[in-house]
Every structure is written in C-alpha cells, then in structure tokens.
C-alpha positions, 0 to 999 in steps of 0.5 A, spaced: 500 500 500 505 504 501 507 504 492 500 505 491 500 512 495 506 514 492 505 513 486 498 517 487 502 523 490 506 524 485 499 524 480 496 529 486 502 533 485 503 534 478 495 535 478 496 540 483 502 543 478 498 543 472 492 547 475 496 551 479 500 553 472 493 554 468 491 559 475 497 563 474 496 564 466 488 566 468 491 570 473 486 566 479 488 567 485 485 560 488 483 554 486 476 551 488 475 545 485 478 540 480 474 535 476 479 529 472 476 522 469 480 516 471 480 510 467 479 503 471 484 501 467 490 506 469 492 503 475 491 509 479 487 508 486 481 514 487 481 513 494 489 514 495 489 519 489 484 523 494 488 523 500 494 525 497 490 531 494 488 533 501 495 532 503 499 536 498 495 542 497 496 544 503 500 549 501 498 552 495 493 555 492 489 550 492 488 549 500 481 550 499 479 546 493 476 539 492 478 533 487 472 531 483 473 524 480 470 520 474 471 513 473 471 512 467 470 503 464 475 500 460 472 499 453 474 496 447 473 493 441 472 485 440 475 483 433 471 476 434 465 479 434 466 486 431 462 489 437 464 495 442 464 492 450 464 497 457 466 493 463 467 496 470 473 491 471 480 493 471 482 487 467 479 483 461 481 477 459 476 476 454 470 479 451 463 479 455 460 479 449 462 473 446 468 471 450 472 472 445 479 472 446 481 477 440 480 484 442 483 492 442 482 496 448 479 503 446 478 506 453 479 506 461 486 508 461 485 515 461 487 520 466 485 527 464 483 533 468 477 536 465 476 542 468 478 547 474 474 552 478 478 558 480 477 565 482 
C-alpha cells in the first residue's frame, strides 16, 4: 500500500502543478475545485489519489479546493465479434460479449483533468 500512495502523490502533485500553472496564466488567485476522469484501467487508486490531494495542497493555492473524480470503464473493441464492450473491471481477459479472446482496448486508461474552478 505504501507504492500505491506514492505513486498517487506524485499524480496529486503534478495535478496540483498543472492547475496551479493554468491559475497563474488566468491570473486566479485560488483554486476551488478540480474535476479529472480516471480510467479503471490506469492503475491509479481514487481513494489514495484523494488523500494525497488533501495532503499536498496544503500549501498552495489550492488549500481550499476539492478533487472531483470520474471513473471512467475500460472499453474496447472485440475483433471476434466486431462489437464495442464497457466493463467496470480493471482487467479483461476476454470479451463479455462473446468471450472472445481477440480484442483492442479503446478506453479506461485515461487520466485527464477536465476542468478547474478558480477565482
């Protein structure tokens, strides 16, 4: 567990780093809150990417502020069945459809940040 927290830490600093950086360019004085989408498939943890945000932002323009988190399902593209599939899993080993083998993930990997409140 304690790899899983510090590898969120440095995604909560970087986050942190990145809306930091567009507050400036906007000339915002505070960050209120931050919303990113996290792919079930990214290997990032929400819970300890939330309590490394709360740690981190401690000191910064973003002390106040709140993470909003939007999981998003793995996706993919079966190449048995040629049909398009969403599972809540991290992992896939076949196509839940028609349990082919033979498939190309298309989302669920993602973290991206979408938005961000400042003032």
């Amino acid at each position: 567990m304690y790899k899983e927290k510090m590898h969120e830490m440095s995604i909560a600093l970087n986050v942190l780093d990145i809306a930091s950086e567009q507050c400036r360019r906007a000339d915002c004085a505070e960050i209120e809150s931050i919303h990113v989408k996290i792919g079930k498939a990214s290997g990032v943890f929400c819970d300890a990417l939330l309590f490394a945000f709360d740690a981190a932002k401690q000191d910064s323009i973003a002390k106040n502020a709140s993470l909003h988190i939007e999981e998003v399902p793995v996706t993919g593209l079966c190449s048995d069945c040629d049909k398009d599939f969403a599972v809540e899993e991290q992992y896939i080993l076949s196509c839940p459809l028609c349990k082919g083998t033979s498939f190309t993930i298309t989302g669920g990997r993602e973290l991206d940040i979408i938005d961000i409140e400042a003032v």
